[in-house]
C-alpha positions, -999 to +999 in steps of 0.1 A: -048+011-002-069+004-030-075-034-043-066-041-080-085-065-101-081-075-133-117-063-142-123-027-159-149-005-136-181-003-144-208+023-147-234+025-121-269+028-140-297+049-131-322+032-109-339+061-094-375+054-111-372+020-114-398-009-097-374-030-070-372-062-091-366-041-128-337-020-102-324-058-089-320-070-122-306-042-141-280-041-113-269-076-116-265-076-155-237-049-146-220-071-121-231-052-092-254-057-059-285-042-045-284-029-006-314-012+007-311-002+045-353+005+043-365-026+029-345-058+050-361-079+027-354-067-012-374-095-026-403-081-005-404-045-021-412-055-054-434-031-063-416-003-046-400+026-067-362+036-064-362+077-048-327+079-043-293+056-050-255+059-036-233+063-060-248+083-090-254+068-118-226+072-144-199+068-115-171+045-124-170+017-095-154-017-093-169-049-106-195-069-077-195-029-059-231-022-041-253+001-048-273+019-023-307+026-031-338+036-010-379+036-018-386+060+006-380+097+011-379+100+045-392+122+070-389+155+064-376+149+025-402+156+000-425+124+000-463+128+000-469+126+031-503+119+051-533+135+037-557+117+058-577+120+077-585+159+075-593+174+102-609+194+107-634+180+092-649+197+056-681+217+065-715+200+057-744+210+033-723+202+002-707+226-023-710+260-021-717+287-047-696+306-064-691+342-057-699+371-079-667+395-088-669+426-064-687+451-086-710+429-106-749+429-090-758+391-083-786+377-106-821+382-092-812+415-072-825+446-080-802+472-097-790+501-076-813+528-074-843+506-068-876+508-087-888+541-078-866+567-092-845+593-065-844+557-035-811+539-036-818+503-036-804+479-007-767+479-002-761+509-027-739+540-019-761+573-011-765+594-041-739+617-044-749+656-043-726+685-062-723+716-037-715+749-053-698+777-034-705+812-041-670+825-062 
């Protein structure tokens, strides 16, 4: 059984995004009231932003109706989570070069083939040697 009042419904606004105290107030100029089951203390989380709200915004809803709305996602839901501290830790001795695309000789090595003609430098593939076979 639903309770009549003389009042016309109004339309729940969109909090989600909203600081605490902007979401308290634009709630109350529609006539309607603020619940949050993670912040006890409402006045407190002024600073805190609206993640989610019960019922959508646009819903119809009686006049002096509450809202739910929370400031945090919740375990498990999306938040940022913890990022520190890492462990394990990041390696010492500061930042390390950048490596040379596969193929490309690194600056200050010597090119394939080394300086005397016929000797494969360091790290180069042996030469490769055509081998006829009588027809």
């Amino acid at each position: 059984m639903r309770l009549v009042s003389g009042k016309a419904d109004v339309r729940v606004p969109r909090l989600v995004g909203l600081m605490a105290v902007d979401a308290y107030e634009t709630a109350r100029v529609q006539g309607l009231s603020l619940h949050a089951s993670d912040r006890p203390d409402l006045r407190a989380a002024v600073v805190d932003h609206v993640v989610r709200q019960y019922p959508r915004p646009g819903a119809q809803v009686p006049p002096e109706s509450t809202v739910y709305v929370w400031f945090d996602f919740g375990e498990g839901e999306g938040g940022g989570g913890i990022r520190e501290p890492r462990v394990p830790c990041p390696p010492l001795g500061g930042l390390r070069r950048e490596l040379p695309e596969p193929g490309t000789p690194e600056p200050g090595t010597p090119e394939p083939g080394g300086s005397e003609p016929g000797v494969p430098g360091p790290g180069a593939p042996p030469p490769r040697r055509a081998v006829l076979s009588p027809p």
